[in-house]
C-alpha positions in Angstrom: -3.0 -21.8 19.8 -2.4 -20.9 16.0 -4.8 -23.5 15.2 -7.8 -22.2 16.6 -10.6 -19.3 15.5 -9.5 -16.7 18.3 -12.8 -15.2 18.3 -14.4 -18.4 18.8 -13.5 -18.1 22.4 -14.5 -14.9 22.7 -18.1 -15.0 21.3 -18.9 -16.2 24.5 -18.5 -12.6 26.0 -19.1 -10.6 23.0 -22.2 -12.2 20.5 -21.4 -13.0 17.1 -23.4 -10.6 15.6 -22.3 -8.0 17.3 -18.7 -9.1 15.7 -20.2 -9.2 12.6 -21.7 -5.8 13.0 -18.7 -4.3 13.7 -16.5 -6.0 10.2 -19.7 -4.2 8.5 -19.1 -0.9 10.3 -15.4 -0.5 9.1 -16.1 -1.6 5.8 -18.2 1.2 5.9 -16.1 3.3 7.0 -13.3 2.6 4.4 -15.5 3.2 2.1 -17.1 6.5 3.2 -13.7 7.9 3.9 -12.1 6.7 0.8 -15.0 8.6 -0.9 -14.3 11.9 0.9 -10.9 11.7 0.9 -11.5 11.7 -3.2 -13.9 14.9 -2.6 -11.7 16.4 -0.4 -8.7 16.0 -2.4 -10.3 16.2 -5.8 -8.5 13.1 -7.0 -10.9 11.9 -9.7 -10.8 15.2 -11.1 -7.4 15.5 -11.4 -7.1 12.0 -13.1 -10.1 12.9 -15.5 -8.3 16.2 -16.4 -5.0 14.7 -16.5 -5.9 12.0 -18.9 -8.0 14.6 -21.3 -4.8 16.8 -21.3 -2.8 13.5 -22.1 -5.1 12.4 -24.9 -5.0 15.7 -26.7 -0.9 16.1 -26.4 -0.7 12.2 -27.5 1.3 11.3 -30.8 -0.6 7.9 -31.5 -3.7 6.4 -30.4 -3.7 3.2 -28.0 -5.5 0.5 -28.5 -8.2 -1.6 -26.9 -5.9 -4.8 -26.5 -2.4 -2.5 -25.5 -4.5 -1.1 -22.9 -5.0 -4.4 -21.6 -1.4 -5.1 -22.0 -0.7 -2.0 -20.0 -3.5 -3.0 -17.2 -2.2 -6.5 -17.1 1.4 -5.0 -16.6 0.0 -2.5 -13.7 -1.3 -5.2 -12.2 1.6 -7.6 -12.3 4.2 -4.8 -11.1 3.0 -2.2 -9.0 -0.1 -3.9 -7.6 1.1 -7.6 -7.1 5.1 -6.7 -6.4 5.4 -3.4 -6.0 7.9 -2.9 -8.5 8.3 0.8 -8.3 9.8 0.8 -5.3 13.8 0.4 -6.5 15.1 0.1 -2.9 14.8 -3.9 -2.6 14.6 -3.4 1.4 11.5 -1.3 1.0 10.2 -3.5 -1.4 10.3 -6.2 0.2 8.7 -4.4 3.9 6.2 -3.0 1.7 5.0 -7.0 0.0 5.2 -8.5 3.7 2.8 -5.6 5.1 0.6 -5.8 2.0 0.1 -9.4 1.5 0.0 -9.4 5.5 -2.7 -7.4 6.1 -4.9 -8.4 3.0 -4.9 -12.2 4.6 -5.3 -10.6 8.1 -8.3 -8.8 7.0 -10.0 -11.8 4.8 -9.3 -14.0 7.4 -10.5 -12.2 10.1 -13.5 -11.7 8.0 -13.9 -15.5 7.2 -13.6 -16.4 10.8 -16.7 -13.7 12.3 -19.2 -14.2 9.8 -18.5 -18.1 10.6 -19.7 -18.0 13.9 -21.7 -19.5 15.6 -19.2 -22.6 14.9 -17.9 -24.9 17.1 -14.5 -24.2 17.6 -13.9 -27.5 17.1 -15.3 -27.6 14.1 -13.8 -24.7 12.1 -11.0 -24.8 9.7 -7.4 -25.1 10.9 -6.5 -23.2 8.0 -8.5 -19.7 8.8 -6.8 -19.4 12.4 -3.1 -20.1 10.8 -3.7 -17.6 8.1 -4.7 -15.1 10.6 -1.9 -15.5 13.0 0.5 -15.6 9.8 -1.1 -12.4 8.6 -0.7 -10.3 11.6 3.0 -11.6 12.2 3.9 -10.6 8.1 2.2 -7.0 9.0 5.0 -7.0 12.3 7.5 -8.0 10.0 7.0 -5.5 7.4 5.6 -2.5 9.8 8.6 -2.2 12.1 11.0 -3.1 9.7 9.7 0.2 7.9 9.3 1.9 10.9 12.7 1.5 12.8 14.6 0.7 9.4 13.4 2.3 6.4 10.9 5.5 7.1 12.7 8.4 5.3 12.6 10.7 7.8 14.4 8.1 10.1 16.7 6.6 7.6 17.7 10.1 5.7 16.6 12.5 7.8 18.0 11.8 11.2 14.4 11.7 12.7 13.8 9.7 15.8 11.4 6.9 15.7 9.2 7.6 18.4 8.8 11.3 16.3 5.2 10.8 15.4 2.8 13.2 13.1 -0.7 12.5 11.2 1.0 11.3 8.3 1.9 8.0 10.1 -1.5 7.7 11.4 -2.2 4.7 8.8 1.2 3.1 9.8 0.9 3.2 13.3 -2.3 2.0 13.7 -1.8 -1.0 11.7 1.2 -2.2 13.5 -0.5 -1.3 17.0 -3.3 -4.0 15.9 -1.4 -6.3 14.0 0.8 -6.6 17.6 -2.1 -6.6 20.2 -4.4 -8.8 17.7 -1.3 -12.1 18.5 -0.6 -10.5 22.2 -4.6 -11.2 22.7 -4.7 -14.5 20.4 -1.5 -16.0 22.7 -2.9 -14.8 26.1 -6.3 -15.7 25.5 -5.2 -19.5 24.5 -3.0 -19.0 27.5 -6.0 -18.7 30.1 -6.8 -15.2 29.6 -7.2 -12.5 32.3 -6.8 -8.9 32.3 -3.5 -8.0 30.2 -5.3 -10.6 27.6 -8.6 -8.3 28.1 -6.4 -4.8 27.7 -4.9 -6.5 24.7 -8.2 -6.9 23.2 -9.2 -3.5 24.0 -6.5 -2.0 22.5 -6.3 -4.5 19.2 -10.1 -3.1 18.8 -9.2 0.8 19.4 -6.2 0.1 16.8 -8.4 -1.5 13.8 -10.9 1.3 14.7 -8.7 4.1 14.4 -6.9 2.3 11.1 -10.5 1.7 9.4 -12.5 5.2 10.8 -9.5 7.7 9.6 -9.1 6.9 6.2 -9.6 10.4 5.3 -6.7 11.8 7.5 -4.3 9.1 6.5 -2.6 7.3 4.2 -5.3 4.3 3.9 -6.7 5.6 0.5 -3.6 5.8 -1.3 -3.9 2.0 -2.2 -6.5 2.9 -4.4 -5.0 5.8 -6.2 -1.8 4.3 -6.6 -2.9 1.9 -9.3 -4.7 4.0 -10.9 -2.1 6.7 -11.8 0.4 4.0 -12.6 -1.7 2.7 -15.0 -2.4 6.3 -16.4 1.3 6.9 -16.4 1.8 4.0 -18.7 -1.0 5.1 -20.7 1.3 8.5 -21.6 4.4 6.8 -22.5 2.6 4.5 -25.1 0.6 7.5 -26.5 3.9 9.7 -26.6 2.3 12.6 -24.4 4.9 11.7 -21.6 3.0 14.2 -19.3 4.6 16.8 -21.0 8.0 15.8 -19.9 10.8 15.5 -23.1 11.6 12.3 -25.3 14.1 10.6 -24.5 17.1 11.7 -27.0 20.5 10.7 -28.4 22.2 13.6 -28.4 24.8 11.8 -31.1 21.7 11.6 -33.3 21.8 14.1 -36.4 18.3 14.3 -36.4 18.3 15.8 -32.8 21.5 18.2 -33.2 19.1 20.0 -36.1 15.9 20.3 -34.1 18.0 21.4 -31.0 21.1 23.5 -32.5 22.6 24.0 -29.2 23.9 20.6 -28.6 26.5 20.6 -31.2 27.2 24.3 -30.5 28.2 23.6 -27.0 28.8 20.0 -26.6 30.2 19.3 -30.0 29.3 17.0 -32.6 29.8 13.9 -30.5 28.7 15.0 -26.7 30.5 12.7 -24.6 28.8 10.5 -22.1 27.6 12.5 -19.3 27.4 9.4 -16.7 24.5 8.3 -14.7 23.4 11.6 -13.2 20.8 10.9 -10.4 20.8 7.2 -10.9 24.9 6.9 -10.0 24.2 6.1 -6.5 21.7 3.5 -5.4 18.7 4.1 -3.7 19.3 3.9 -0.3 16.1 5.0 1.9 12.8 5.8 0.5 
């Protein structure tokens, strides 16, 4: 069952092309909502006037080949492990629902536009990949969703509680689950709970690909981005207007701030971990 192109069986009722069509339309669609959702929300203009307002409060000029350094580290962390997040558990929901939908999507991809193939004929790697995608999107998705969601977690929320800003997570788990629900009744002998399975995997990847501008589908885009740009601040010493970091023992910081050996003495004592005393333990 895992071994074999699941649409392979189904081009017989539904042509290729029209398949093919379809991976086209939502492609499409990502990137027409991904494009409002920048208009809408004025995202590149907030990044082009954030990094102006960085580069004229910065203390040193980066270079060509730290910026590199910096993009290479952005890419390495918070693109290709998520290191921001500090919770592990959320990490590690968030790389199984990542990694599982970007081989879910390639694959799925891979397997449509190579149709008209025997299914015979087709690579047992594709179909594995796909099944393996869609089960690592399970994983991740209701292990965030029944687990992990803030609201649930630290809030006291319910899980069937529902509003537009789970639109994005919702819809991927409802076709990650229907897509193997179809795939295992279809190689089962198919029928009409194998048919409504279909019909709903399709109205979930519609609704996830079509409403990119009402949820959380474009954030993926932004997010390196801004971590990138947030590096960018700490190496020029604009820190987005936020304070250095200070020794408060340091006599060079008592004289530019005179108040911390008024009230805290010459030697402040150590005022403990502050918000970082208690681990992370929802979002």
């Amino acid at each position: 069952m895992i071994t074999s192109n699941p649409f392979a069986e189904l081009s017989v009722l539904i042509s290729p092309d029209i398949m093919q069509a379809y991976v086209v339309l939502m492609v499409l669609l990502v990137i027409a909502g991904t494009l409002l959702d920048v208009i809408h929300k004025k995202s590149a203009k907030y990044f082009f006037e954030n990094a102006q307002k960085a580069k004229q409060a910065a203390k040193r000029e980066v270079g060509a080949g730290e910026k590199i350094g910096l993009a290479a580290s952005t890419l390495a962390n918070e693109v290709l492990t998520s290191g921001e997040f500090d919770n592990p558990q959320r990490r590690i929901s968030h790389l199984f629902t990542m990694y599982g939908f970007i081989i879910f999507v390639v694959t799925t991809a891979v397997m449509i536009f190579s149709l008209p193939a025997a299914e015979s004929e087709a690579p047992v790697l594709m179909p594995l990949l796909w099944h393996l995608g869609a089960l690592m999107i399970c994983i991740g998705g209701y292990w965030f969703w029944f687990k992990i969601r803030v609201d649930v977690s630290a809030e006291g929320h319910q899980w069937y509680e529902v509003s537009r800003a789970d639109l994005f997570i919702v819809s991927l788990i409802v076709m990650a689950t229907f897509a193997l629900i179809w795939s295992i009744l279809q190689a089962a002998g198919g029928g009409l709970i194998a048919s409504v399975a279909l019909v709903l995997f399709i109205a979930a990847s519609t609704t996830l690909f079509s409403t990119v501008l009402w949820s959380k589908f474009a954030h993926m885009f932004f997010k390196p981005a801004a971590a990138y740009q947030k590096k960018i601040t700490k190496a020029d010493g604009s820190r987005e207007n936020l304070p250095d970091d200070y020794t408060l023992t340091d006599p060079d910081v008592q004289a530019k701030f005179p108040d911390i050996p008024e009230y805290m003495g010459q030697n402040p004592p150590y005022m403990g971990l502050g918000i970082k005393r208690e681990a992370p333990h929802h979002y």
